[in-house]
C-alpha positions in Angstrom: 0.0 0.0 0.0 1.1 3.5 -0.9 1.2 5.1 2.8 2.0 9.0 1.6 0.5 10.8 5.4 -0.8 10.2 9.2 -3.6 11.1 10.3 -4.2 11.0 13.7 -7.2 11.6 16.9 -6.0 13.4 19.6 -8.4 13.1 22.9 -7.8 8.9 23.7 -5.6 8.4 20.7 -2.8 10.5 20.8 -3.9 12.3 24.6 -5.2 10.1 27.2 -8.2 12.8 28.1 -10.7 10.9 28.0 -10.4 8.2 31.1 -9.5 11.2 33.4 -13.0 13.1 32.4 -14.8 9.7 32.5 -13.5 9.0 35.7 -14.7 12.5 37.4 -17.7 12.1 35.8 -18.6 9.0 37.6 -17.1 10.3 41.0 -19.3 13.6 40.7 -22.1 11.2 40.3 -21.5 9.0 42.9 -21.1 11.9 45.5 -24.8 13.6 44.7 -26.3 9.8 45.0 -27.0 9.8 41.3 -25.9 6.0 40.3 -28.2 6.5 37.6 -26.2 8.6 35.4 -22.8 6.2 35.9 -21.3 5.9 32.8 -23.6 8.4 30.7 -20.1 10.2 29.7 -19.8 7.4 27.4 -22.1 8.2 25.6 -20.9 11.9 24.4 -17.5 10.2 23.2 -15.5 11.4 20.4 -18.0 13.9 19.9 -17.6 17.7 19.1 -17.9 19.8 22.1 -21.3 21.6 21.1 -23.2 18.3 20.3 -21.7 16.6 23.7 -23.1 19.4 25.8 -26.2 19.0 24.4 -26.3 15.0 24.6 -25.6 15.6 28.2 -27.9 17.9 29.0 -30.6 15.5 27.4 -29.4 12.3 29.5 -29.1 14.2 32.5 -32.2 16.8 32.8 -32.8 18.8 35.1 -29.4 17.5 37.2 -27.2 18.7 34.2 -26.2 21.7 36.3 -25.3 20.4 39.6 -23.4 17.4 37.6 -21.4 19.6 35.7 -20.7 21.7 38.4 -19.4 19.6 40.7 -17.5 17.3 37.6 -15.7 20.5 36.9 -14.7 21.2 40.0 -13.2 17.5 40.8 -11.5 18.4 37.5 -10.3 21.9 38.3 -8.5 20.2 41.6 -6.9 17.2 39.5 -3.2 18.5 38.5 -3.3 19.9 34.5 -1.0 17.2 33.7 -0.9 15.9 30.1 -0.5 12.1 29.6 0.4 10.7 26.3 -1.2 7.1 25.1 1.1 4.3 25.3 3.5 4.5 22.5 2.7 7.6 21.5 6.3 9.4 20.9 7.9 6.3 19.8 5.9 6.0 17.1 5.7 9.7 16.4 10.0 9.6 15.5 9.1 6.6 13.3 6.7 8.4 11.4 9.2 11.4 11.1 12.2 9.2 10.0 10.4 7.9 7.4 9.4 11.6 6.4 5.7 10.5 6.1 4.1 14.4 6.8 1.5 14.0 9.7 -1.7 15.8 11.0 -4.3 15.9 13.3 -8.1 15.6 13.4 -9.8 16.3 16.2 -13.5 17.3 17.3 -12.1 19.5 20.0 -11.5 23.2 19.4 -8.6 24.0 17.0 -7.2 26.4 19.7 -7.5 23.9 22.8 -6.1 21.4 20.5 -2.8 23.3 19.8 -2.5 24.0 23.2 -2.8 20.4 24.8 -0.6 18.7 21.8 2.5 22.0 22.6 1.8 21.1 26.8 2.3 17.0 25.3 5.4 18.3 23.5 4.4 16.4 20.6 2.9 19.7 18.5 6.0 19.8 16.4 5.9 16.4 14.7 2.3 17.9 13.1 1.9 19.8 9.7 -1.7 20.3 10.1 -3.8 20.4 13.9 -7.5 20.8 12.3 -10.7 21.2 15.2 -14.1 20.6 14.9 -14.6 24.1 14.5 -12.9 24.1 11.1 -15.4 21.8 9.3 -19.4 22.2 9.0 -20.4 18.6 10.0 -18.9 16.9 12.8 -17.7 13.4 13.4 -18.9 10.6 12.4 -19.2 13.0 9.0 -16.1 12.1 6.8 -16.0 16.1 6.9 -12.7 16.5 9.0 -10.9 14.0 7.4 -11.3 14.9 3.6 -10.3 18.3 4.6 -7.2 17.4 6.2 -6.3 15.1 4.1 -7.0 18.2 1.0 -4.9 20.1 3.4 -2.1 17.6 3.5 -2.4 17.3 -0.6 -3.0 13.5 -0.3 -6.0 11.6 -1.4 -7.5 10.2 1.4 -7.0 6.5 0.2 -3.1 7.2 0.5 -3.5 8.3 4.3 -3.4 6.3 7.5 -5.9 7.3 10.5 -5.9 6.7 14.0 -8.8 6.8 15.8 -10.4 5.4 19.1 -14.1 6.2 19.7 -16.7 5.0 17.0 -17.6 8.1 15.8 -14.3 9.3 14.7 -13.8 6.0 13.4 -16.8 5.8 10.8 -15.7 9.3 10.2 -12.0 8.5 8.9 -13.7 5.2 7.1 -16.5 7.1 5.4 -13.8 9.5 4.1 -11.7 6.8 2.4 -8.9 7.0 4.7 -7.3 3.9 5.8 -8.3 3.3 9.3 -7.0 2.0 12.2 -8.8 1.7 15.7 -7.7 1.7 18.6 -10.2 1.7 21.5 -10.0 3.4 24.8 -13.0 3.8 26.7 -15.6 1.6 23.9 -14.7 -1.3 22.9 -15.4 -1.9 19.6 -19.6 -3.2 19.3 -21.1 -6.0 16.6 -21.7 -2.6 14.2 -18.1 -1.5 14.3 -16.6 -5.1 14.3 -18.4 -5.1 10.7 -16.9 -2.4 9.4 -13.5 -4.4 8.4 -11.2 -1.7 9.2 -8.2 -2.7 11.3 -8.0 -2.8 15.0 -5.3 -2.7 17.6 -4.6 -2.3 21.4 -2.2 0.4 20.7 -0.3 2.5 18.0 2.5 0.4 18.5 1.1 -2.3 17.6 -1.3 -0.5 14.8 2.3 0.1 12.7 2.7 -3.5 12.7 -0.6 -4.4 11.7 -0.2 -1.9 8.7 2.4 -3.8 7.6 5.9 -1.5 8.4 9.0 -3.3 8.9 8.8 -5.3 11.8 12.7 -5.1 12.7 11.8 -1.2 13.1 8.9 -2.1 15.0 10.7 -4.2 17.6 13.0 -1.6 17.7 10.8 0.8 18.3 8.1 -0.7 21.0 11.3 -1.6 23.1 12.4 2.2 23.0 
């Protein structure tokens, strides 16, 4: 296969983001005795910010604002401490010696994204950081990933994308985009099991299933 660029998630991909809100969610629950609304977070995953708020505020009712109030503030105590993905930089340096350009896709805010990838130290290995904000349609749309892949001046059939949640998966799918999943907080479901794109427990091991030299690989995952 013609790999010519990388395409990659950020929040639960490239950032792990995701298990830290999920995780205050649940405790903020817990605390105003609302068991019921365990694990709603899941379902606003991998969605842009606009459309999760309003999920939320759907699922949860008329407790949305004591919920959120009390999640953010279990947040706001939590050190701001960024927390790559496992082999995350590792396979960043093997992208870039193989001078395959690189970008990001994400359905968070353009300017949060540029600021959480430069606090990860891993905004530099990126042509291209596009946000939810840049495209019309969110995720699952294939909006974001055609326009980062016309960005990169690749067709999307000639790119590689990383993604973890199903939304941003059918997203990167539906745009032509060779995809690889890699789940964080969902496990893959019957629908996304029958989608036929690849799957894998981490990027490391995504570059092997995508066929790269597997010398480089071992040399790699034991960096």
């Amino acid at each position: 296969m013609d790999y010519q660029g990388l395409i990659f998630d950020m929040d639960g991909t490239l950032i792990d983001s995701e298990r830290p809100l999920y995780e205050a969610f649940n405790k903020a629950v817990l605390e105003l005795d609302l068991p019921q609304y365990l694990d709603t977070y899941l379902s606003s995953v991998g969605l842009r910010e606009d459309l999760s708020t309003e999920l939320l505020k759907t699922k949860l009712g008329k407790d949305y604002e004591k919920v959120c109030k009390l999640w953010y503030e279990i947040m706001s105590h939590d050190k701001e401490v960024v927390t790559l993905k496992t082999g995350v930089k590792p396979v960043l340096d093997f992208f870039t010696e193989l001078k395959l350009p690189m970008a990001v896709a994400t359905s968070s805010n353009t300017a949060h994204a540029e600021q959480r990838l430069a606090q990860a130290d891993i905004k530099k290995y990126f042509r291209i950081v596009i946000g939810g904000d840049q495209v019309e349609r969110p995720k699952p749309f294939p909006d974001i990933y055609k326009r980062t892949a016309e960005l990169l001046k690749i067709n999307p059939k000639n790119c590689i994308a990383f993604e973890d949640s199903p939304a941003g998966t059918k997203s990167a799918i539906k745009s032509g985009c060779v995809t690889v999943q890699i789940p964080d907080l969902l496990p893959p479901d019957a629908e996304m099991l029958s989608l036929g794109h690849k799957i894998a427990p981490n990027l490391v091991s995504a570059i092997s299933e995508l066929g790269f030299n597997i010398s480089i690989y071992k040399k790699v995952y034991n960096g």
